[in-house]
Backbone as a ProteinNet text record, in pm:
[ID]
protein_1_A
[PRIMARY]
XXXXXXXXXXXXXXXXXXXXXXXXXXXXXXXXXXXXXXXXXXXXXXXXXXXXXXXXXXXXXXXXXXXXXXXXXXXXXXXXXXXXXXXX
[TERTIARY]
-5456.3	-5537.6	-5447.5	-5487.5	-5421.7	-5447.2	-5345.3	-5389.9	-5428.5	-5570.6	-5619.4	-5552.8	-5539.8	-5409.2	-5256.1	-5213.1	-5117.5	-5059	-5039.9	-5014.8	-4883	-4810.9	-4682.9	-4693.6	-4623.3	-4648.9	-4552.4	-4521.8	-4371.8	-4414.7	-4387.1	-4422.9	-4276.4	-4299.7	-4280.5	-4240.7	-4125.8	-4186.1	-4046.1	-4084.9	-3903.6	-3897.1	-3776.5	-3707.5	-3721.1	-3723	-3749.6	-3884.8	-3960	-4131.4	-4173.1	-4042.1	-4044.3	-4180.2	-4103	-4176.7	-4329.4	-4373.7	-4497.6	-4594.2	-4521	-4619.7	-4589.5	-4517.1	-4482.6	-4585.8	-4586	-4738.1	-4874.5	-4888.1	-5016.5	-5094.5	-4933.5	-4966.4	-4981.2	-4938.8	-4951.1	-5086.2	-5145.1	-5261.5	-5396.3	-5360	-5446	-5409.2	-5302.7	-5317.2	-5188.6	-5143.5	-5049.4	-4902.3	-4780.6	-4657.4	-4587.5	-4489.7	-4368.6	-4245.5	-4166.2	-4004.7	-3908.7	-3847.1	-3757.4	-3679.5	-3694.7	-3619.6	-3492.7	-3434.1	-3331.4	-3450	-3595	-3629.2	-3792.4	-3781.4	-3876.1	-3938.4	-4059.8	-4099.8	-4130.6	-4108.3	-4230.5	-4310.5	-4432.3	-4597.9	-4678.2	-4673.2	-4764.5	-4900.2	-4964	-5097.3	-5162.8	-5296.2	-5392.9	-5483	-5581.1	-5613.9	-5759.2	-5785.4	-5877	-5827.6	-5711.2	-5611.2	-5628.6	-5573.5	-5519.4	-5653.5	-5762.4	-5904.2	-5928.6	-5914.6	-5982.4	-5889	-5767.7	-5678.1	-5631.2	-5670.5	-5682	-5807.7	-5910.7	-6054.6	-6042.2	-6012.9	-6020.6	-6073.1	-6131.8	-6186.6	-6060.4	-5992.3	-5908.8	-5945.1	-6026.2	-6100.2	-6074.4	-6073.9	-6060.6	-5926.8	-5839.4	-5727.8	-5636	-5580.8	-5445.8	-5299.7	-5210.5	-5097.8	-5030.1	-4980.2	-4924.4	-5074.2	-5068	-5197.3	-5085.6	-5154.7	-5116.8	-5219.9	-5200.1	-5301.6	-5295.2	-5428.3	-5458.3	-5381.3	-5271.8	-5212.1	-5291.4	-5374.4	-5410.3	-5437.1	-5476	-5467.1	-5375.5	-5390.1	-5278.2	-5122.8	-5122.6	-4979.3	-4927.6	-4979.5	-4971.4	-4815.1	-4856.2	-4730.6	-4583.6	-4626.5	-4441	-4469	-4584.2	-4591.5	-4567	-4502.3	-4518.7	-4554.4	-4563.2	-4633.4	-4643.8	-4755.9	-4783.3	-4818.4	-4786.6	-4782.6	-4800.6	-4861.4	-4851.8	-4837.7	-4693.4	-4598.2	-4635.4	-4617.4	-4631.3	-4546.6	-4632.1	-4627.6	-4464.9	-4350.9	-4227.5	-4206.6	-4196	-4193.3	-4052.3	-4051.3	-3910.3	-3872.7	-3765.7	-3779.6	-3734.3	-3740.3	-3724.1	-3585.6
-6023.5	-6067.4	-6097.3	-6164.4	-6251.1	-6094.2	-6073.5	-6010.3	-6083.3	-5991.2	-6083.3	-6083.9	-6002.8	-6030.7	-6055.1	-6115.5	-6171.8	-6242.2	-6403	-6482.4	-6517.1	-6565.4	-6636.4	-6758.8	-6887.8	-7019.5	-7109.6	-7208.6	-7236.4	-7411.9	-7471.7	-7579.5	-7728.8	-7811.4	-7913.5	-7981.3	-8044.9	-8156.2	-8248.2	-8364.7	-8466.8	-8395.8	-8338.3	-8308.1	-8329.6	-8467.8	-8485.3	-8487.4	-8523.2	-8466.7	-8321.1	-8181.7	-8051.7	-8051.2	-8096.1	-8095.9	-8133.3	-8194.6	-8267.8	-8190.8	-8125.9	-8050	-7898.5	-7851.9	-7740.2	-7723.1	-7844.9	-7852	-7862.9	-7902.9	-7920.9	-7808.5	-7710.4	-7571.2	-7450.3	-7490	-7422.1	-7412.2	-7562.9	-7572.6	-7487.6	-7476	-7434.1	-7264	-7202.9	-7053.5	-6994.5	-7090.3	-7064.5	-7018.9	-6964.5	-7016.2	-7085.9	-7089.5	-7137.6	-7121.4	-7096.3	-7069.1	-7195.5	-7262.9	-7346.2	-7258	-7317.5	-7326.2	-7423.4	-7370.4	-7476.2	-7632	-7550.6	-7666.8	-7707.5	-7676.7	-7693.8	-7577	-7534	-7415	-7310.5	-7171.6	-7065.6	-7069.3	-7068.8	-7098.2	-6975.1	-6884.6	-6770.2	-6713.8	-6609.6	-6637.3	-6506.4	-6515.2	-6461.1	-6544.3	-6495.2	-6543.9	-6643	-6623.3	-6694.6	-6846.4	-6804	-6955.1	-7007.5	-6967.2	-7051.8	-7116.5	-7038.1	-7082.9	-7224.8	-7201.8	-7306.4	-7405.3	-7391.5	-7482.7	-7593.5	-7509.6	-7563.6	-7667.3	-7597.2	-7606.3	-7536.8	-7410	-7373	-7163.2	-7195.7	-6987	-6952.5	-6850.7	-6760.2	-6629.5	-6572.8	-6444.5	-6385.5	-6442.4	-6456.3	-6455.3	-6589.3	-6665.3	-6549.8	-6572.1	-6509.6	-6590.8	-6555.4	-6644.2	-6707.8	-6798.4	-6876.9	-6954.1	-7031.2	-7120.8	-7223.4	-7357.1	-7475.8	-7487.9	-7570.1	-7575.6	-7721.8	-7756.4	-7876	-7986	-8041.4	-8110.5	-8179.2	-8177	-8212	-8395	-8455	-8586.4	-8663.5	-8551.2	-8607.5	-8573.7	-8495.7	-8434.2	-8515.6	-8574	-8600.2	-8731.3	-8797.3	-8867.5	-8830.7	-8685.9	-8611.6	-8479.2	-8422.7	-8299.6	-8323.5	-8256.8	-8305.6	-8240	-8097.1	-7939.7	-7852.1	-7786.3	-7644.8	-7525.3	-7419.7	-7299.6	-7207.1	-7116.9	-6951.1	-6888.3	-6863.5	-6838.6	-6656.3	-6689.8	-6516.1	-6431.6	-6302.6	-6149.9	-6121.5	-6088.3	-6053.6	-5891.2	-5827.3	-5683.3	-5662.2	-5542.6	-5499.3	-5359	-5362.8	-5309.4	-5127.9	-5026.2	-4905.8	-4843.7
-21458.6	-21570.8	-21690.8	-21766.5	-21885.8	-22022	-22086	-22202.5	-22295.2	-22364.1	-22441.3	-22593.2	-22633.6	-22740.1	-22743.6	-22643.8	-22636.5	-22518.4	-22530.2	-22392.4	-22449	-22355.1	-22372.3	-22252.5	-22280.7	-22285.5	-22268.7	-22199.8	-22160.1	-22203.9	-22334.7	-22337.8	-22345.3	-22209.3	-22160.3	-22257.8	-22311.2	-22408.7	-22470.3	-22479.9	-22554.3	-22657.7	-22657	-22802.3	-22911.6	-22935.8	-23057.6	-23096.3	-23026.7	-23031.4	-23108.7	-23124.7	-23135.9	-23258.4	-23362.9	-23497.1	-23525.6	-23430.7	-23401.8	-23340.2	-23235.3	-23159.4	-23208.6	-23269.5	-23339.3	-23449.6	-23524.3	-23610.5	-23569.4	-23414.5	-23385.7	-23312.8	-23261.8	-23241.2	-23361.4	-23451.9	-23591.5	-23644.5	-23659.4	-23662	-23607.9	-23508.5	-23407.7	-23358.8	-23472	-23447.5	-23366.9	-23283.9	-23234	-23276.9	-23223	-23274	-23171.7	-23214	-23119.3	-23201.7	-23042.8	-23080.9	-23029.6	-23024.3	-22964.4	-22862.6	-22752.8	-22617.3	-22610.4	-22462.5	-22404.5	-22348	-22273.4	-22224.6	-22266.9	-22386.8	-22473.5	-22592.1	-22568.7	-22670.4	-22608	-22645	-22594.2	-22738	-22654.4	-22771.5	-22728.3	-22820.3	-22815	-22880.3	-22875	-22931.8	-22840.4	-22967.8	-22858.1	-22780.8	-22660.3	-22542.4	-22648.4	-22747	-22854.1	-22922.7	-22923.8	-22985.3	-22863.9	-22744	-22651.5	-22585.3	-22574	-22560.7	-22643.7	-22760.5	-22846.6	-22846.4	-22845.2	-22847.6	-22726.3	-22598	-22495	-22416	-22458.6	-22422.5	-22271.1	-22294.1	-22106.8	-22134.7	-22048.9	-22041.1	-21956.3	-22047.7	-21942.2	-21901.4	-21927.9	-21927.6	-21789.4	-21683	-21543.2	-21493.8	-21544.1	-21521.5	-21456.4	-21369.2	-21321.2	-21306.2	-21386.7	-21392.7	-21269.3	-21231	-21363	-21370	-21490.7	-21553.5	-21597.3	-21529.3	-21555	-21691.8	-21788.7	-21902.3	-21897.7	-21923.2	-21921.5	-22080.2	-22076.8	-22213.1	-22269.2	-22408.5	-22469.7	-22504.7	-22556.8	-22523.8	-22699.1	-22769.4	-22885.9	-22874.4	-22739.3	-22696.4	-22574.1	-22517.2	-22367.1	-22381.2	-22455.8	-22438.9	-22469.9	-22574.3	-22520.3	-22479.6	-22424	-22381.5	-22220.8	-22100.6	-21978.6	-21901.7	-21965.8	-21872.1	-22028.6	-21993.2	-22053.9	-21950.8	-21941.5	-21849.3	-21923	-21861.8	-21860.3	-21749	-21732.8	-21654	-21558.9	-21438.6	-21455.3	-21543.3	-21528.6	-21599.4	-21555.8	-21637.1	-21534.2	-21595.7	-21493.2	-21433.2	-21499.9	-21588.1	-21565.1	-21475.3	-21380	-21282.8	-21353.1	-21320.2	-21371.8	-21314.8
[MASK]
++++++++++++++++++++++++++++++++++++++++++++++++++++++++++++++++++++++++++++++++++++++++

């Protein structure tokens, strides 16, 4: 199951696009950090709801997320990647 106060997010995207979609995730509640191969975009399971248009309540990782249609021409994947275990 997805925690509901806190997802992490592996977002796809041309480089120079960063600033664009960095604001359009800002907007919408989110953050983001800059990556080697794009952003991690984090949040609670309420941002990523509204921001996405998708119920995760259910969802079991990984979650392909459906890219938005003001992102799509430099977004090329959004994920929520599985849960990674640290071993003891």
């Amino acid at each position: 199951m997805i925690d509901p106060s806190y997802i992490e997010a592996i977002c796809t995207l041309e480089k120079e696009a960063m600033p664009q979609v960095q604001r359009w995730l800002a907007d919408r509640g989110l953050r983001s950090v800059p990556m080697r191969a794009g952003l991690l975009v984090t949040g609670d399971r309420a941002a990523f709801e509204t921001a996405f248009n998708v119920d995760l309540r259910q969802a079991q990782p990984p979650v392909r997320l459906e890219v938005p249609s003001e992102l799509r021409e430099v977004v090329s994947a959004m994920e929520i990647p599985p849960v990674r275990r640290i071993m003891p």
